[in-house]
Every structure is written in C-alpha cells, then in structure tokens.
N, C-alpha and C positions, 0 to 999 in steps of 0.2 A: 109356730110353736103350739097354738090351740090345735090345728089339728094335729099335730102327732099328739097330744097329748087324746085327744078324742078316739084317735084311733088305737090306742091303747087301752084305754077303757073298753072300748069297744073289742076288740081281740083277747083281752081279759075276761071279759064274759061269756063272751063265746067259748070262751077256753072252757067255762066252767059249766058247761054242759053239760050233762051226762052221756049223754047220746047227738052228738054232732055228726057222726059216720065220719066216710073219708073226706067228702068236699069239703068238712068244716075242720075237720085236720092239716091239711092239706094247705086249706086258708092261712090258718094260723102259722103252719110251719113256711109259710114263703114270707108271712110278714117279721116272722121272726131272722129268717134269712138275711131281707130285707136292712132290720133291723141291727145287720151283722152279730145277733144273737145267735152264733151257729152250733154252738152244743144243746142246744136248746131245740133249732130247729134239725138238727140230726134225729134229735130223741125221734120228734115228732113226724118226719119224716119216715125212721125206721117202725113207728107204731101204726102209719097209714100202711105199710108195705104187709107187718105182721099180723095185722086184725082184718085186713083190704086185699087179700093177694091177687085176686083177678079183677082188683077192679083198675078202670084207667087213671086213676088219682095213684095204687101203687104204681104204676109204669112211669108218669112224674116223677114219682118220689124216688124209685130207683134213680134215674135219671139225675135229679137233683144232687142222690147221696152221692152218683159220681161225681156232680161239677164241684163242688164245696168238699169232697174228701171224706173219709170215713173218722175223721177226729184223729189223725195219727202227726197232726203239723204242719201235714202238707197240705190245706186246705187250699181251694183254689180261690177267684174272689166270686162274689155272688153273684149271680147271674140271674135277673127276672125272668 
C-alpha cells in the first residue's frame, strides 16, 4: 500500500509539470491505465497524440487508445 501510495504522489507531480513533453505524458497516462483510471488515461493519451504527433510516444498512444477504446463502453482491459 506505501508504494502505490508513493507512486501516486509521484505521478501527481509529475503531472504537474508544465512542460513534461510526451515521455512524461505518456508516463502518466499508462500509470493511470494501470491504475484502471481510464477516462483519465484516454484524456492523456489523446493529448500525447495531439501536442506529439510524430513523435513515438504518439504511436503508443494510438496504440493504447485502440486497446482500452475510445470511451464509447466498449473498453477493452488494460494492457501494460
């Protein structure tokens, strides 16, 4: 329990970076996955794809937004 609890803290802050680029997006949106937080890790996912678009963290994150669903219900389950 201390480390999810650390590890949240930790993904917390990060979050609250101004400038983390994609890999620190990217981070976050798989812990949030993870986390089965997945409207959350959608957002985050589609904002590595629309601020990141050639980079290879969008190509995950595509990737991503297909295995877990676009938020329509059908989600799929998470997948590291």
């Amino acid at each position: 329990m201390r480390q999810l609890v650390a590890a949240m803290v930790l993904v917390a802050a990060l979050a609250s970076c101004t400038n983390g680029g994609p890999a620190q997006l990217l981070e976050t949106a798989r812990f949030e996955e993870l986390q089965r937080n997945l409207p959350h890790a959608r957002k985050l996912y589609r904002e590595v794809v629309a601020a990141y678009p050639d980079t290879p963290q969008a190509t995950e994150a595509r990737a991503r937004l297909a295995a877990i669903g676009e938020g329509d219900g059908a989600a799929a389950p998470a997948q590291p």
